[in-house]
C-alpha positions as CSV (number, residue, x, y, z in Angstrom):
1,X,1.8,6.6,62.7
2,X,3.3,8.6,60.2
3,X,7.1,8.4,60.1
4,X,9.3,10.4,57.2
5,X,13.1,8.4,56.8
6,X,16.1,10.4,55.5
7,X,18.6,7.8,54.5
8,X,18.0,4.6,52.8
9,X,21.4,3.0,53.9
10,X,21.2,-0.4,56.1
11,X,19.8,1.3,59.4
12,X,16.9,3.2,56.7
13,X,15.9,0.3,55.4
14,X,15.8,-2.1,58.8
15,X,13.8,0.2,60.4
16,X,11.4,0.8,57.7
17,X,11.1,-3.0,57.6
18,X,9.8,-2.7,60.9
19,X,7.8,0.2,60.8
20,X,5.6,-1.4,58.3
21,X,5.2,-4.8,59.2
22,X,3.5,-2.6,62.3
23,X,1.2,-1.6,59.7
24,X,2.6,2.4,60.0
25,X,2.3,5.0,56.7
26,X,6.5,5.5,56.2
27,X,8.0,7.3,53.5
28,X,11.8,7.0,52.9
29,X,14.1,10.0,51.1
30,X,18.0,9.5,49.5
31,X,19.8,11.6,47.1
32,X,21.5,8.2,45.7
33,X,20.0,6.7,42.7
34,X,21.4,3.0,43.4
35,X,20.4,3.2,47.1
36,X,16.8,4.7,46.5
37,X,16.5,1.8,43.6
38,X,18.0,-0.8,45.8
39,X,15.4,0.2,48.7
40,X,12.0,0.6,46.3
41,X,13.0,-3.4,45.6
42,X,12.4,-4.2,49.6
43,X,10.2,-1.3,50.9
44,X,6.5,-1.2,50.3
45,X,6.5,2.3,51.0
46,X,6.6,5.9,49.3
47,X,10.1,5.7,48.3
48,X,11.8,9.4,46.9
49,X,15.3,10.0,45.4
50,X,15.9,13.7,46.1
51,X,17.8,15.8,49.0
52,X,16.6,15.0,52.4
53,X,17.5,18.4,53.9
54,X,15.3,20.1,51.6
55,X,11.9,21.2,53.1
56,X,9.8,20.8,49.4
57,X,10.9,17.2,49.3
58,X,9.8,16.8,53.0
59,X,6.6,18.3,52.3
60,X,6.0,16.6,49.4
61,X,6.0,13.4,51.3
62,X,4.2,14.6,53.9
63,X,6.2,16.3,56.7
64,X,3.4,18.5,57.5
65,X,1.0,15.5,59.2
66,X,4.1,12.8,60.1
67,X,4.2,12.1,63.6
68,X,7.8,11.8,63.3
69,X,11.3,12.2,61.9
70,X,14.2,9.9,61.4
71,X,18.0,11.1,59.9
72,X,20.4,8.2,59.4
73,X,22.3,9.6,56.5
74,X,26.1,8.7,56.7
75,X,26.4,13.0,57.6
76,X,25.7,13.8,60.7
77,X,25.3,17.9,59.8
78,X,22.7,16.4,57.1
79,X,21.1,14.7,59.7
80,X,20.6,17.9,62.5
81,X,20.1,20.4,59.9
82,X,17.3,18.4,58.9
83,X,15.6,18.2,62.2
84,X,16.3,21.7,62.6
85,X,14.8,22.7,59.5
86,X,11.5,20.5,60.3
87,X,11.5,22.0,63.9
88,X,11.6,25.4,62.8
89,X,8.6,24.9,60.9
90,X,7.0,21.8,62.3
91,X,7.8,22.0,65.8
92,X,5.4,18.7,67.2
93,X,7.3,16.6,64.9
94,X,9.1,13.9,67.1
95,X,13.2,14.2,65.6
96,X,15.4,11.8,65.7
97,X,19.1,11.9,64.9
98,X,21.7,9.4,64.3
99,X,24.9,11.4,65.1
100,X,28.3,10.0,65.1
101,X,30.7,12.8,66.2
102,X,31.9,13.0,69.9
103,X,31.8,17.0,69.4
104,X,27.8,17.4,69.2
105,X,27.8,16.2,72.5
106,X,30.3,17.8,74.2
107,X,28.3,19.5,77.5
108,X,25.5,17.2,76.8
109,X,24.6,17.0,80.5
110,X,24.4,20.9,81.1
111,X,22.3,20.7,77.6
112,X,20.2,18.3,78.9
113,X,19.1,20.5,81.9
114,X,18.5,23.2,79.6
115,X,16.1,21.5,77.7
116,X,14.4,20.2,80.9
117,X,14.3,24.3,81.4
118,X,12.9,25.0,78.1
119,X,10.4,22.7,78.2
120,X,8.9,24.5,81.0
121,X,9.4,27.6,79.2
122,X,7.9,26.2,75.8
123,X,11.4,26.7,73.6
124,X,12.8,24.2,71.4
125,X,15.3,21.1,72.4
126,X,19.0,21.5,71.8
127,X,20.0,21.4,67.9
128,X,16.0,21.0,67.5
129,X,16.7,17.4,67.8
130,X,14.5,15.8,70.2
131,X,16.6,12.3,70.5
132,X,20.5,12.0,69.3
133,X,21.5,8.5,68.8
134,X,25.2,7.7,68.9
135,X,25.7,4.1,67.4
136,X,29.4,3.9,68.7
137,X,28.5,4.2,72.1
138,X,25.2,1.8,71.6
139,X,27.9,-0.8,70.5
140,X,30.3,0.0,73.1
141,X,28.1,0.0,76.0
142,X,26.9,-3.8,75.0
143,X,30.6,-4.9,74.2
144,X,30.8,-4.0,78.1
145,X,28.3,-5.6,79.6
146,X,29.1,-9.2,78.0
147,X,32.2,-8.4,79.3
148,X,31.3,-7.9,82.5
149,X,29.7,-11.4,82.5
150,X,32.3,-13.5,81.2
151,X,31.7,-13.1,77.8
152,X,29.6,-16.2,77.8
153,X,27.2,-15.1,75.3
154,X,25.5,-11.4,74.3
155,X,23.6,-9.8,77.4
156,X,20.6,-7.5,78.0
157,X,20.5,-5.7,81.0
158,X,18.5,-3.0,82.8
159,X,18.6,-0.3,84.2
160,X,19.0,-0.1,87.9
161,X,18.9,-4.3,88.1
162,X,20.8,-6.8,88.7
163,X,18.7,-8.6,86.3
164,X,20.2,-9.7,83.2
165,X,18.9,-12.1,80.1
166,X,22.2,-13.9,79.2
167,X,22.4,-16.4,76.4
168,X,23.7,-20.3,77.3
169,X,24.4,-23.4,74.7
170,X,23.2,-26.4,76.4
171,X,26.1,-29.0,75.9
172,X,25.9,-32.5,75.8
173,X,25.2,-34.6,79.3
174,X,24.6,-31.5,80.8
175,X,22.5,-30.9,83.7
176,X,20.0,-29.5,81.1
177,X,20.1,-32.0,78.7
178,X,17.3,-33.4,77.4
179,X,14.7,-31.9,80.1
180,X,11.6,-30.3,80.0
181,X,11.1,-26.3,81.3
182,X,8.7,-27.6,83.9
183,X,11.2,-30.0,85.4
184,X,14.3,-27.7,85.0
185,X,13.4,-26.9,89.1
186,X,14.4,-30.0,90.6
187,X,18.1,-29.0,88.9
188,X,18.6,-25.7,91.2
189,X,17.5,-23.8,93.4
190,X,18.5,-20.5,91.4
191,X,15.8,-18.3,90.2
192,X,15.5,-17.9,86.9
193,X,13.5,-17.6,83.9
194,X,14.3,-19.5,80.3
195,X,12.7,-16.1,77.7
196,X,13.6,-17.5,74.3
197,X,15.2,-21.1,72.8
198,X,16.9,-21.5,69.6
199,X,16.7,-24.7,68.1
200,X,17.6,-25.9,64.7
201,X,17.7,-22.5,63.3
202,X,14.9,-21.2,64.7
203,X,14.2,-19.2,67.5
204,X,10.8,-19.4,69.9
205,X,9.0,-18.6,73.0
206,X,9.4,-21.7,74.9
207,X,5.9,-23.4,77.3
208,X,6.4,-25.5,80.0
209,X,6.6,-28.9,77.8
210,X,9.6,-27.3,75.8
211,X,12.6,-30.2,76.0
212,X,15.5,-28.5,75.7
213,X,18.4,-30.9,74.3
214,X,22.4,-30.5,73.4
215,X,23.5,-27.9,70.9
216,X,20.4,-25.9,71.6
217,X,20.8,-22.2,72.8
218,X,18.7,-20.8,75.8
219,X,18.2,-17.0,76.7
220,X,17.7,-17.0,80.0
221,X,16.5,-14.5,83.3
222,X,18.7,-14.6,86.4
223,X,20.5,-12.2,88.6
224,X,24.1,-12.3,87.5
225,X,25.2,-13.3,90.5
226,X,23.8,-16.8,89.3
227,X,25.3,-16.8,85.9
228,X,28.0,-18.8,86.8
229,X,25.9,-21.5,88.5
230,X,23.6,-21.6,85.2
231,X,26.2,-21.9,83.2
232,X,27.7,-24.9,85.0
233,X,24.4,-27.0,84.7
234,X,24.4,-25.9,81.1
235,X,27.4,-27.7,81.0
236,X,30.1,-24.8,80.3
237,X,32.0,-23.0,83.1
238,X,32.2,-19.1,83.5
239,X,36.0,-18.4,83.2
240,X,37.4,-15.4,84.6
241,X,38.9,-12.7,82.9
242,X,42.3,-11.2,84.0
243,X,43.6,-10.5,80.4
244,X,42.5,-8.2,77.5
245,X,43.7,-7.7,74.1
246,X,41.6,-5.0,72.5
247,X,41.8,-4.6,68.5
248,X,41.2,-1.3,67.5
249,X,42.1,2.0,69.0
250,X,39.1,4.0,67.0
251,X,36.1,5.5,68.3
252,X,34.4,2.6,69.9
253,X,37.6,0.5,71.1
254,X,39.0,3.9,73.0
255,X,35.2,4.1,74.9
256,X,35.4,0.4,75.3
257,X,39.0,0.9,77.4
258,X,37.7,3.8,79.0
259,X,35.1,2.0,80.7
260,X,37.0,-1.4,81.1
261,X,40.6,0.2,82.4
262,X,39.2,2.7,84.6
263,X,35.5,3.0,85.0
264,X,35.4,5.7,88.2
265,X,36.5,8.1,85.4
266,X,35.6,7.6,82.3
267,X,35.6,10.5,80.0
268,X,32.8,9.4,77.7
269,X,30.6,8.4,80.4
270,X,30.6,11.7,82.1
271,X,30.3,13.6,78.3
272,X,27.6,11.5,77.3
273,X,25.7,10.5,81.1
274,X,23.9,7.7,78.8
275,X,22.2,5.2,81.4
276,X,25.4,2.6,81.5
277,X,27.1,5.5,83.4
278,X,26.0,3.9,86.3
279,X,27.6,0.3,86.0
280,X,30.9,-0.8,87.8
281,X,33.4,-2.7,85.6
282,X,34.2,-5.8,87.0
283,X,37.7,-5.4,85.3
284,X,39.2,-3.6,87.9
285,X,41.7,-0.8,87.2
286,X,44.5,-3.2,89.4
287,X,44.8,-5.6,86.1
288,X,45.3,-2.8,83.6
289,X,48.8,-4.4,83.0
290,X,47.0,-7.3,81.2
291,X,45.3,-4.9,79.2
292,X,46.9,-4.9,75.5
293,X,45.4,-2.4,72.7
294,X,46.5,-2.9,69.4
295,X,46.3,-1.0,66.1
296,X,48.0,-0.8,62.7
297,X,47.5,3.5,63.1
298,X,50.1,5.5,64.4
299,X,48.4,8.3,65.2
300,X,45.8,6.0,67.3
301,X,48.1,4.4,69.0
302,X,49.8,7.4,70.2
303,X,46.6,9.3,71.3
304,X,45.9,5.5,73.2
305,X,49.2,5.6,75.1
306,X,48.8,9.0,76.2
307,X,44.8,8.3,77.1
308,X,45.7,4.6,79.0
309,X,48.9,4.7,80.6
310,X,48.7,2.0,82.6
311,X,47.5,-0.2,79.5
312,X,50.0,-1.6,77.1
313,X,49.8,0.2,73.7
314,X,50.9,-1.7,70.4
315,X,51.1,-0.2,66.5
316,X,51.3,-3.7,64.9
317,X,48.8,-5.8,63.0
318,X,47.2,-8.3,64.8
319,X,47.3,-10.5,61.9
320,X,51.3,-11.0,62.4
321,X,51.1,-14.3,64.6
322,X,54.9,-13.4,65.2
323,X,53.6,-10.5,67.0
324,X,51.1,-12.2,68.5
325,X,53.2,-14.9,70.1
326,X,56.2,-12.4,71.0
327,X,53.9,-10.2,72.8
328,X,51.9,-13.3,74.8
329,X,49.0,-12.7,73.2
330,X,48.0,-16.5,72.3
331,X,47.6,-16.9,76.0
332,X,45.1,-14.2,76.7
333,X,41.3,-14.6,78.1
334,X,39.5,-12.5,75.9
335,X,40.0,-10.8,72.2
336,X,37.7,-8.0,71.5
337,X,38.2,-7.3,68.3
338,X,36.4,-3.7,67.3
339,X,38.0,-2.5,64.5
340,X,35.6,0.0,61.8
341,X,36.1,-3.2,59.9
342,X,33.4,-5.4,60.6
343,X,34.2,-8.4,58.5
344,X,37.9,-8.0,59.2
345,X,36.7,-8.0,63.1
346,X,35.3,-11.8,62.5
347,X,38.4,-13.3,60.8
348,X,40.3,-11.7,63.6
349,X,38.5,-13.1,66.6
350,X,38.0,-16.6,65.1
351,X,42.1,-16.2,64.2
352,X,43.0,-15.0,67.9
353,X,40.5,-18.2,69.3
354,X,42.2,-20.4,66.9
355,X,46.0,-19.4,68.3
356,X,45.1,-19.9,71.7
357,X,43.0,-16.8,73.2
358,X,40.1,-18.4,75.1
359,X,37.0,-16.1,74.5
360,X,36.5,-13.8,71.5
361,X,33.8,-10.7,71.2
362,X,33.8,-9.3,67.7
363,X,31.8,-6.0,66.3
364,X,29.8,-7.0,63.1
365,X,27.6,-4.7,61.4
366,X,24.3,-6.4,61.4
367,X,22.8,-9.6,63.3
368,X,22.7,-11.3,59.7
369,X,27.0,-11.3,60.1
370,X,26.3,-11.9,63.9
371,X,25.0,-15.4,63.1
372,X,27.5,-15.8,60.8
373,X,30.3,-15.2,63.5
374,X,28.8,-17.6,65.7
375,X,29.4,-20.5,63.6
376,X,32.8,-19.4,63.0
377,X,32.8,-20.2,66.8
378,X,33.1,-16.4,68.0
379,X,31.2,-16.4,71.7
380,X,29.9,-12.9,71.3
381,X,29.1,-10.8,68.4
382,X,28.0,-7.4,68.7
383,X,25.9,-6.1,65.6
384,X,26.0,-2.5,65.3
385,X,23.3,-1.4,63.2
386,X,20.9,-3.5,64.9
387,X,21.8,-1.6,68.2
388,X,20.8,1.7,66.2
389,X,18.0,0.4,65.2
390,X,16.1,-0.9,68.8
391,X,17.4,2.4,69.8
392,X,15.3,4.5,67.4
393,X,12.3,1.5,67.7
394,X,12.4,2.4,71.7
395,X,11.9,6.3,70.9
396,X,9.1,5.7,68.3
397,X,6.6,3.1,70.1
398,X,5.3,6.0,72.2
399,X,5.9,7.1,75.9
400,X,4.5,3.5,77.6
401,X,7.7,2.1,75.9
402,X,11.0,2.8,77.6
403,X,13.4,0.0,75.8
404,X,13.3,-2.8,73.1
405,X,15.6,-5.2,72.0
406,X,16.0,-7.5,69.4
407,X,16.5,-11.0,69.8
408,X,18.9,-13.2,67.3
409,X,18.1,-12.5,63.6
410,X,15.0,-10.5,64.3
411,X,12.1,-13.0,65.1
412,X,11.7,-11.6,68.7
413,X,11.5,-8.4,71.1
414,X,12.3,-7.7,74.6
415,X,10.5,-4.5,75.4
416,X,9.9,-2.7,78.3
417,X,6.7,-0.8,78.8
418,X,4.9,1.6,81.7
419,X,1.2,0.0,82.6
420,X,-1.2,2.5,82.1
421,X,-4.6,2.9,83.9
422,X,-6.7,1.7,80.9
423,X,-4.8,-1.4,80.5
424,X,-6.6,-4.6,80.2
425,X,-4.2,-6.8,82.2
426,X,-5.1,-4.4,85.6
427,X,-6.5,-6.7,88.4
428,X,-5.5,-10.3,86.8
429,X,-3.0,-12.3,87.9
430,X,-0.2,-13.2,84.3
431,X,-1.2,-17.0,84.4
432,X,-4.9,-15.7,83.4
433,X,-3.6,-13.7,80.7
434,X,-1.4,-16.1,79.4
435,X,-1.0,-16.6,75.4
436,X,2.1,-19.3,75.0
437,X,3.9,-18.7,71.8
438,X,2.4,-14.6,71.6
439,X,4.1,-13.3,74.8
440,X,5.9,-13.7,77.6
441,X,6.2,-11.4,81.1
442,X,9.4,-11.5,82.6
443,X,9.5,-9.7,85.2
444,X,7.7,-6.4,86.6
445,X,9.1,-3.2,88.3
446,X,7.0,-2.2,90.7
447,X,6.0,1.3,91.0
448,X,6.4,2.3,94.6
449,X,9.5,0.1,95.3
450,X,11.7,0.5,92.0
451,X,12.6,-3.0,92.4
452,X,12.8,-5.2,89.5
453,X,11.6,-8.9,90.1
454,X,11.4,-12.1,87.9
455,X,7.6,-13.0,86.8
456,X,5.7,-16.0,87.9
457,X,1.7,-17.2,87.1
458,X,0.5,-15.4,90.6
459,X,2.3,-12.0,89.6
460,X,-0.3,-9.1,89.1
461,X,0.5,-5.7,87.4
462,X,-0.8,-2.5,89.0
463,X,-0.7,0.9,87.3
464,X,2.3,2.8,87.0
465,X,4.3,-0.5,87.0
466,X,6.7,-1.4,84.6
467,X,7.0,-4.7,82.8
468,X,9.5,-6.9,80.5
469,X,8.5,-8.4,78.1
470,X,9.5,-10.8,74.6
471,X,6.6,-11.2,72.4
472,X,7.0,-12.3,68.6
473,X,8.3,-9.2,66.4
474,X,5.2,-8.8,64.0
475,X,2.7,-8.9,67.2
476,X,4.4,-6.3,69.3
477,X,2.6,-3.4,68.7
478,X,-0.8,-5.2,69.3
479,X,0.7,-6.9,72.3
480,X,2.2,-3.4,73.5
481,X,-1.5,-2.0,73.3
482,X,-3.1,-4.7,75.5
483,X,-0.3,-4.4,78.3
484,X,0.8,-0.7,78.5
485,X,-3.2,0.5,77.2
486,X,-1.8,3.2,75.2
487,X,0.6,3.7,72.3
488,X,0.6,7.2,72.5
């Protein structure tokens, strides 16, 4: 593939990374002379300091034969006026947005129809944009979900399942101490599936002889009705969460209270209908009381009062321990700390943990700071960019892919993918495909039922299924093109 960047900020440069370690012809644009210089030092790439937005540069770089086009400058209006420039001219370029402000969205869902409309009738998407990608709500959305499982560790879900990968450190003397995979059976009788370890730094596929010891960290299948049983013979115990401090009242911490305060409505939800529209908070409405937001703006805090009644609103900064202590803070469950302030986001969680609060979630801007927070002893950081960034990956792999995530720093994918008739796996069972250390399946969705189910050696994959994956980042596309068949 042919993909044309405009902005060669952090998310530019990530995805680029990726693109061509998967051996695709990318060419990245920026109108700032230390950013262009900074990027033609990591990019082995075509690498342009000029205006984005401006259809000579695109064409000069080849806009005309790119199979698609990606906008992350810090502008939003840069970014859609330059997928609405390419799409008046070069409609059957894929467009991809990164847009930020709540406003581009606003009827989003009647938009959506629309399109669905227009396609029929051969016009153009809304904006000319075929994908808009709202980091906030990325980042929101997965602050969420790991709080809907006990903010034990960072969790991937899926749509429509009760299936979740959920991270666990093994602790010492646990139940899963010093054990092999294969044995790890005769410990329970939940069903599960261990998808990645990280030990000593590095993170791998596990095999069957994998001994997993104390101080190691497990990603692991389950239905999350059985995270609390996994996380006992892990040696740690699911605590439950009656009380909330959020820190920050911006963008992302006011979604973040919408959907934890009062899920049945939430504003953004409906505005945006993005696919976690569909989960119930387990933080019921009932134990808004316990729900404190705090922020240093008064404006914020105002428009957060008026937005969440029933929560407690303070303007303070959650620095003060005087605060803190006068307010109960120190005694809380959880901190979520979500400020635009990524680094201030870290000391603040590992401050609130250190006071007293039990768990701590913290927003960081890339998985880079995320490892970084988990050695100051944060339980779940959240990177940002890196959210972005599968996002746009997910769009750009073709139709066969419907989601990818990234695992820890990098080293690994979860992606979801449609089996196509030409695939090679078709009639085998996933023990005679197997490739320990490549790939592997973790469960299947099958076709006529919708149902999600956790993989074993005697699965087999019929068309039209859909399958989850982890493979090793640099071999995805190849191991995308022997399941799906098609990386169209």
């Amino acid at each position: 593939m042919k993909i044309v960047i405009v902005g060669a900020g952090f998310t530019g440069v990530q995805l680029a990374k990726l693109l061509i370690n998967e051996r695709n012809q990318v060419a990245i644009i920026d109108n700032d002379e230390d950013i262009i210089r900074h990027a033609s030092n990591q990019l082995d790439c075509t690498v342009m300091c000029a205006d984005g937005n401006n259809l000579d540069t695109l064409e000069e770089v080849g806009i005309a034969k790119a199979d698609a086009l990606v906008c992350v400058t810090s502008s939003d209006e840069v970014n859609m006026i330059t997928c609405s420039l390419v799409d008046a001219v070069y409609p059957n370029v894929l467009k991809i947005a990164r847009v930020r402000n709540y406003a581009y969205y606003v009827n989003t869902t009647s938009a959506q129809k629309k399109h669905s409309a227009d396609k029929v009738a051969n016009k153009r998407p809304l904006y000319g944009i075929d994908y808009m990608i709202h980091p906030d709500v990325e980042a929101a959305d997965a602050i969420v979900q790991a709080v809907e499982n006990g903010a034990i560790g960072n969790v991937l879900s899926f749509t429509n399942s009760d299936l979740v990968i959920t991270r666990f450190t093994i602790e010492e003397r646990s139940a899963f101490d010093k054990i092999s995979i294969k044995s790890l059976r005769t410990k329970t009788e939940v069903n599960f599936l261990i998808s990645y370890v990280e030990k000593n730094g590095i993170t791998s596929l596990p095999s069957g002889e994998t001994v997993l010891e104390a101080g190691n960290t497990i990603g692991v299948l389950l239905d999350k009705k059985d995270i609390s049983k996994l996380s006992n013979l892990c040696g740690s115990r699911k605590k439950e969460i009656k009380k909330i401090v959020l820190i920050g009242a911006g963008r992302i911490g006011t979604i973040i209270a919408e959907k934890l305060i009062k899920p049945q409505k939430s504003t953004f939800g409906n505005l945006f209908n993005f696919k976690f529209t569909s989960k119930i908070s387990t933080f019921s409405s009932r134990h808004s009381q316990d729900f404190v937001i705090i922020d240093t703006d008064d404006e914020l805090t105002k428009a957060a009062s008026e937005r969440f009644p029933d929560a407690r609103v303070i303007r303070a900064d959650a620095s003060d321990e005087s605060v803190l202590r006068e307010e109960g803070i120190t005694s809380f469950d959880l901190a979520i700390c979500a400020t635009h302030n990524h680094e201030m986001n870290m000391v603040l969680a590992a401050y609130l943990e250190s006071l007293g609060v039990m768990q701590s979630i913290s927003l960081v801007s890339s998985a880079a700071f995320g490892e970084i927070a988990k050695k100051l002893g944060i339980d779940v950081p959240v990177p940002l960019r890196d959210a972005v960034v599968d996002s746009i990956m997910s769009h750009l792999r073709g139709k066969s892919v419907k989601e990818i995530h990234t695992v820890t720093t990098g080293e690994l994918e979860v992606v979801e993918c449609e089996i196509n008739p030409s695939s090679k796996i078709l009639g085998k069972t996933l023990k005679e495909i197997a490739d320990p250390g490549n790939f592997l399946v973790l469960m299947n969705k099958n076709r006529n039922t919708e149902v999600y189910s956790i993989a074993n050696g005697n699965t087999q994959i019929s068309s039209g299924d859909h399958v989850v994956l982890i493979t090793k980042s640099e071999n995805s596309k190849k191991v995308l093109n022997y399941f799906s068949g098609s990386l169209e």
